[in-house]
C-alpha positions, 0 to 999 in steps of 0.5 A: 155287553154289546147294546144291541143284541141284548135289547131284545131279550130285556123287552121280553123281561119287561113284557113279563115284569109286574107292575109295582104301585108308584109309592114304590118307586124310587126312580122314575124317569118320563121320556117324550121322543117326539111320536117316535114309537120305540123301545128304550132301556136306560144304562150307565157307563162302567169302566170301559163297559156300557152296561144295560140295566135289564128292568128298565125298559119303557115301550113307548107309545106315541113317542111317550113312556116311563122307565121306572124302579122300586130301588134308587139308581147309583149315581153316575152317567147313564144313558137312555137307548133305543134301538139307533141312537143312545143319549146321556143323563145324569143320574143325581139326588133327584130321581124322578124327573122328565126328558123330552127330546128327539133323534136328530139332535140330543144336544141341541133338542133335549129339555129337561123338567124337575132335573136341574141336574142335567139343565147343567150338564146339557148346558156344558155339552152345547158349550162343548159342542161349539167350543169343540167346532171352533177346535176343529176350525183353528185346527185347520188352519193350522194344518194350512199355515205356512209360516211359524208366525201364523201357526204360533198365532193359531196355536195360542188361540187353540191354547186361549179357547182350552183355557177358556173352556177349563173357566168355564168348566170350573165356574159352572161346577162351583155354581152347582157344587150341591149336585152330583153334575158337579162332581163330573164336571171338575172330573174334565180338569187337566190336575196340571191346571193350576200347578204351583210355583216351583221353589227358586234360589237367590238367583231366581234359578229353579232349585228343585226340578222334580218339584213339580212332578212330585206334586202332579203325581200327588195331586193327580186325582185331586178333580177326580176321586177314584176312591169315591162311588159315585165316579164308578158310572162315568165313561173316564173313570177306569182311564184315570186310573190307568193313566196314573199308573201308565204315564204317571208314575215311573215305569218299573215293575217295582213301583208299578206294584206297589202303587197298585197295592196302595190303590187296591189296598184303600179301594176294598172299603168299597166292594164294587170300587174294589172290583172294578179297579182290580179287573181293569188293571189285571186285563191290562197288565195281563194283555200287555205285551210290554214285557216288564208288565208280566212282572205286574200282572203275576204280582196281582193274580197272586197277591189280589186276584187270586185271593180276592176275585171270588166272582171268578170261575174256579177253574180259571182261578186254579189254572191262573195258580198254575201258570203263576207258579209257572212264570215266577221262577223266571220274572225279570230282576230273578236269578236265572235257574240252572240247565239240568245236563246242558251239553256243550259241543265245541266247534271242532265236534260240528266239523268232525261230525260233518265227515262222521255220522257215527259223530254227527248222530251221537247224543252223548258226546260234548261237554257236560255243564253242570251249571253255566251261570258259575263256569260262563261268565260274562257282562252279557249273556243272551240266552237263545232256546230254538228248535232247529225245524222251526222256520222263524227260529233258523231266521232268528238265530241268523240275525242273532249271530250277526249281531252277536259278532257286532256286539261281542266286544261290548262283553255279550256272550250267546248260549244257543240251546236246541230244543229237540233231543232226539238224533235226528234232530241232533244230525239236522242241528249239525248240519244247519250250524256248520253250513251257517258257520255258526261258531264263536258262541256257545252251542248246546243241548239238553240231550237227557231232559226237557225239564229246562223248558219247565223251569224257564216256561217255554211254550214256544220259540225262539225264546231268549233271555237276557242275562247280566253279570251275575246271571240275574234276567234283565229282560226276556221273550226279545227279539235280536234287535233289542241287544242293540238297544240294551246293551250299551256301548262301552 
């Protein structure tokens, strides 16, 4: 919810709003902007979201008002805005306490009464703020150092200021380890910061090289439990989270998957918890144009998203059902499913039909295969689906020939399969292959059906597969130029 264009709709609710008596309250937050008359409404941070809290508005007069509620606010970081600038509190145990500050600097400027709170977390931020300038200063040096030794010196001052900083940050969040502000502070420490020591032989060698990342992927949320609400209203929360499952762990859609389900499975004690991390890593996967991530997203619609997302529109749910039915068929590691009436024209029925149009425009001759996965065999096979009146395909098809003939002796075979099963398509189709000299590979078609494009999900092309040996899809919806990075040499 953007921020600005909501305000105005929140000032009429206060405007509207009755006043409930103060034994009531279970917040009350006084604010002093220094003569500033303004309007401000309090928010917290929510995954990537910053959210608005419409009961919360204070019209402040002579830079003076009251943001006030009948029911205690969630722990986290929120934040009072006006209509320029917002400014971050930490909302601990004690609810009711002041602020006085004013726009020109929040860092420097705010004072807080009854919040000790928040006395620690602008104390960190004024640290932060200086450590972050002289960051900013050894990293212009550094850009101009010309020699390795200068650069090395300043590159062990930056590492002596981060380690510094990181004391620091943990020296403050034991000092105040009763209150909330403590639990985001140690949610900044780096979970490499104290890595332990790897286990060596008799010769002092490293025994166990993944030893480490074993223990930093298992101690990865040890300084910020994404299991506990009160993390849930911090601006890193959702990127922790997919930091873990993105950088962390291996990337195969296997392992992506059930780290997923562990996380989900432990997370639904919480609903809101469970909420939150559920549609975080589903847009994720779902937006991702990594393509082993579609393998992901379809797990989670249909074990998760589907079953459990009750706060979804119905009609979205029942067309998510429909298009995971769609693409499990045909999810990378499945068996590829046979082409109903392919049929196969050999190079000599292009060169024929270039001089018969009887031959050119007839639908029924070639090949029939019934299934190719049992009479094509190969290492490789690249399934290519195109439609000869589509300009990027005819361009794509062309740089796939090219690197077919580069490829080829690597054990990669190329089915060219045209879309359109019409004669005039089929004439045009002729004519392309034989002035492009597209021979070697197969050409074919489905000159009886289209229901190929339902079982394989193609709503556009070109769109290729990749297949190996047994016909099982390694990857798909790749260019050309993939093949050479896949395809190893022998």
């Amino acid at each position: 919810m953007r921020v600005l264009s909501f305000l105005k709709s929140i000032c009429l609710l206060f405007l509207t709003a009755t006043v409930l008596p103060v034994f009531s309250q279970k917040y009350e937050i006084s604010i002093d902007l220094k003569s500033r008359n303004d309007t401000v409404v309090l928010g917290h941070y929510f995954a990537k979201s910053e959210l608005l809290i419409s009961d919360t508005v204070a019209i402040l007069k002579n830079g003076k008002g009251v943001i006030r509620g009948n029911k205690k606010l969630s722990h986290g970081v929120y934040f009072i805005f006006n209509d320029k600038k917002k400014f971050d509190v930490i909302i601990g145990d004690n609810q009711q306490f002041g602020i006085v500050t004013d726009t020109t600097d929040f860092i420097r400027h705010t004072k807080f009464t009854n919040s000790p709170e928040n006395d620690v977390f602008y104390e960190f931020h004024r640290y932060n703020t200086d450590r972050g300038k002289q960051f900013q200063q050894l990293n212009e040096q550094y850009k101009g150092a010309t020699s390795d030794a200068d650069k090395n010196a300043i590159r062990a001052q930056m590492q002596e200021l981060n380690r510094e900083r990181i004391e620091y940050i943990e020296q403050l969040a034991d000092a105040n380890s009763s209150l909330y502000v403590s639990k985001f502070l140690r949610a900044l420490v780096p979970p490499d910061t104290h890595l332990p020591e790897p286990p060596k032989d008799a010769g002092g060698n490293v025994s166990d090289r993944e030893f480490l990342y074993r223990w930093y992927r298992a101690h990865f949320f040890d300084n910020l439990n994404i299991y506990d609400p009160d993390m849930l209203r911090t601006p890193f929360y959702e990127d922790k989270v997919m930091d873990y499952l993105t950088k962390v762990i291996p990337q195969h859609p296997d392992t992506i998957c059930s780290e997923v389900d562990k996380i989900l499975t432990k997370a639904q004690a919480n609903e809101e918890m469970f909420r939150c991390i559920l549609v975080s890593v589903f847009n994720y996967y779902v937006k991702s144009k990594v393509v082993i991530h579609e393998n992901v997203w379809v797990h989670i619609a249909s074990k998760w998203y589907i079953p459990f997302a009750t706060w979804s529109a119905g009609d979205y749910v029942e067309k998510l059902e429909k298009e995971v039915a769609d693409r499990k068929p045909n999810l990378i590691g499945n068996l590829t499913p046979p082409i109903e009436t392919l049929m196969v024209l050999p190079p000599e029925h292009f060169k024929a039909a270039a001089m018969d149009t009887a031959i050119k425009f007839d639908v029924h001759a070639g090949i029939p295969v019934q299934d190719f996965r049992k009479t094509m065999k190969s290492k490789y096979t690249a399934l290519f689906f195109w439609d000869y009146a589509c300009g990027h395909c005819k361009q794509s098809i062309q740089e796939l020939f090219t690197i077919w003939e580069e490829l080829k002796d690597r054990g990669l075979q190329v089915i060219t399969v045209q879309a359109i099963n019409t004669r005039e398509a089929k004439g045009k189709w002729i004519d392309f292959v034989n002035e492009h000299d597209l021979f070697g590979w197969i050409n074919a078609w489905c000159p009886y059906t289209y229901k190929y494009k339902e079982e394989y999900n193609l709503s556009q092309f070109p769109t290729m597969y990749l297949l190996d040996e047994d016909y099982k899809i390694i990857l798909k919806s790749i260019g050309p130029e993939t093949l050479k990075e896949v395809i190893p040499a022998n």
